[in-house]
N, C-alpha and C positions, 0 to 999 in steps of 0.2 A: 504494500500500500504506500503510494506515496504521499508525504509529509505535506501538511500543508503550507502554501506561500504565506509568507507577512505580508501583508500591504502598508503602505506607508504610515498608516496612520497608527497601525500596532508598533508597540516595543517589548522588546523583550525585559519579561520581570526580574532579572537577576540584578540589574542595570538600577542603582538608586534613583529615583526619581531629587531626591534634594540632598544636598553631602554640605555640611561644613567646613568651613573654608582655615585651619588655624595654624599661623607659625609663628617662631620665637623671633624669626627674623624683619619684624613688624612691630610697631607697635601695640602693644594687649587692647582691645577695647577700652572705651571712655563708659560703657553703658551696657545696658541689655543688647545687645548686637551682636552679630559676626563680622571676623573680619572679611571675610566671602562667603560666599553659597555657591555651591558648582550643581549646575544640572548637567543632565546630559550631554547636550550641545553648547551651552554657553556660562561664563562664569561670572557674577554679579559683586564687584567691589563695594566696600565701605568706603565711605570717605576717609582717606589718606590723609594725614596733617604730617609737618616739618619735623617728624619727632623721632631723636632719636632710640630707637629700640632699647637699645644695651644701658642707656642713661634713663629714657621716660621722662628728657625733659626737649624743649623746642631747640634746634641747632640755633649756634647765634650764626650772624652775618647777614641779618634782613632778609626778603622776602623771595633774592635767587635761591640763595643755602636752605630756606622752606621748602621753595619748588621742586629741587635737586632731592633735598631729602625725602618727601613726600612721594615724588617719581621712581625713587627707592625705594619707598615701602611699597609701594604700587607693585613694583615691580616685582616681589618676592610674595606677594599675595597671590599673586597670576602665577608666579612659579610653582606656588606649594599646590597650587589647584591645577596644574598640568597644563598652563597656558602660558603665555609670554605677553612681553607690551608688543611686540611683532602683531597677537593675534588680537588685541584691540578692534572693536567695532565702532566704538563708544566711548568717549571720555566729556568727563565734565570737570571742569573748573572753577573752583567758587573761589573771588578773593573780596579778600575785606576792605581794599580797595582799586579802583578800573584802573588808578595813575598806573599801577605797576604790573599792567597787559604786558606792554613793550621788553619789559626784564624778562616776565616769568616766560614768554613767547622765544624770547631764545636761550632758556634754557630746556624749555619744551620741546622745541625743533634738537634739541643734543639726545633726548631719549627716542624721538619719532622721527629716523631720518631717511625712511623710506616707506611711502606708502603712506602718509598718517591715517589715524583713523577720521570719523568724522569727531565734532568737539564744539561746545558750545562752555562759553568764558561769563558766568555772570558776579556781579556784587553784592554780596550779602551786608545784613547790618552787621552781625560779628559772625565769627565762627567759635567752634569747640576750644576751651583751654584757653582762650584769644589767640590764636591762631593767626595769621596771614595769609595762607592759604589751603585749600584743602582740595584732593581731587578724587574720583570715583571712576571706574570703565565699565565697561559690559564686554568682553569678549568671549573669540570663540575657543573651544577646548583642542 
């Protein structure tokens, strides 16, 4: 007898539908959160702040060494969930203020320098900790 097909729409059950997302090489959560969620296809970030892991506190040097940091944590979020910033679909960027597009934008284009994903840069009133910057992706697995 033979096996039936899957159709698109089935997945196979072994396969977790929701996986949390946790490494040392990030900063711990601020709160009730993950610092990702992996489904299947795509892995869902927390917002990333300038902070370092190994300290728990913000790197100094202003709002590039945030971005840079932050880009970092990002970056190891995506890793521990078997993704990369390469596989970015999605990035958002919240800063605490719009003056400092121009800095954080090229130190952005140093993490995304092929392909970027799409990205939308907005201004919040504050961020987590007080923060400077914080950023989030959606990519794919």
């Amino acid at each position: 007898m033979d096996e039936p097909k899957m159709g698109k729409a089935e997945i196979p059950s072994q396969t977790p539908l929701r996986e949390v997302i946790a490494t040392e090489n990030a900063p711990a959560a601020v709160g009730p959160y993950s610092q990702g969620i992996r489904t299947r296809d795509l892995v869902f970030t927390a917002g990333q702040l300038g902070i370092d892991p190994a300290t728990g506190k913000f790197v100094p040097g202003g709002v590039e060494a945030q971005a840079r940091q932050a880009l970092t944590n990002l970056q190891a979020v995506l890793e521990a969930a078997g993704s990369s910033l390469s596989q970015a679909v999605k990035v958002t960027v919240f800063l605490q203020d719009m003056n400092d597009f121009k800095a954080v934008n090229a130190v952005y284009a140093q993490f995304f320098t092929k392909a970027p994903p799409a990205r939308s840069a907005v201004q919040v009133a504050a961020l987590p900790l007080g923060g400077l910057i914080e950023i989030e992706a959606i990519a794919q697995r």
